[in-house]
C-alpha positions in Angstrom: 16.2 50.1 19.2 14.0 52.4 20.2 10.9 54.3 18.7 10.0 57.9 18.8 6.6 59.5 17.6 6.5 62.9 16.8 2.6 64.1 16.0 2.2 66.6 14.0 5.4 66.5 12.2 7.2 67.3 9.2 10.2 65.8 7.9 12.1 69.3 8.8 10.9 69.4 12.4 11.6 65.4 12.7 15.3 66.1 11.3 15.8 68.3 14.1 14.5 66.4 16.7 16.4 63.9 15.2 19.8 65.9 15.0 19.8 67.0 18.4 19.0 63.5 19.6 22.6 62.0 17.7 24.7 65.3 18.7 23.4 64.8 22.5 24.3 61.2 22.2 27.4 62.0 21.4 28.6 64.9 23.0 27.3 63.5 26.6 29.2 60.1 26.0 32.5 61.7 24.2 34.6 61.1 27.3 33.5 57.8 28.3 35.9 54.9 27.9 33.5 53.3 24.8 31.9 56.5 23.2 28.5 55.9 21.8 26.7 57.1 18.7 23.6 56.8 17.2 22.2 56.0 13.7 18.4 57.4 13.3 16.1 56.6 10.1 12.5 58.7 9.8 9.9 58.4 8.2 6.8 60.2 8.0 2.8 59.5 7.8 1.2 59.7 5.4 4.3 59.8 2.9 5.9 57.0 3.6 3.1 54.6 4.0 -0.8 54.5 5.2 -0.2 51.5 8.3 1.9 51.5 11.2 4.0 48.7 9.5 4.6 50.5 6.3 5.9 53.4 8.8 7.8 51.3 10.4 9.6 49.5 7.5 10.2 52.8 6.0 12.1 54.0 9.1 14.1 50.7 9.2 15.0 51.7 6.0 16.1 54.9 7.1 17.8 53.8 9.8 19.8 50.8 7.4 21.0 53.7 5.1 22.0 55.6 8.0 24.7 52.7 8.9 25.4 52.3 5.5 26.3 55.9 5.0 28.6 55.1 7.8 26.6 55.8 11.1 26.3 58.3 13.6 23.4 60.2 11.6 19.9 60.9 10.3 18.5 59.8 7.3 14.8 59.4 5.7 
């Protein structure tokens, strides 16, 4: 897992960022023997939450509906 922090962001711009990040993922690794996709959960301060941790937990979230939904995607 990894973290990205996007200042000055709203949830359009993040979904993006976010978007490009899973279709480069994929597209760069569609020819390897084991493909590789991403799931990506956002969130967004102060929306989602007032501390770090409440960002945090919200983007877990995110990310946890994102697999559920059946992976490789973005979700908030």
């Amino acid at each position: 897992e990894f973290l990205v922090v996007l200042e000055n962001t709203n949830y359009v711009r993040a979904m993006e960022v976010a978007e490009r990040i899973r279709t480069s993922v994929e597209r760069q690794s569609s020819n390897w023997t084991y493909p590789v996709t991403v799931s990506i959960g956002i969130s967004s301060y102060p929306e989602d939450g007032s501390s770090i941790e409440e960002i945090i937990n919200k983007a877990e979230k995110a990310n946890s509906l994102a697999k559920d939904s059946g992976k490789n995607r973005v979700c908030y």
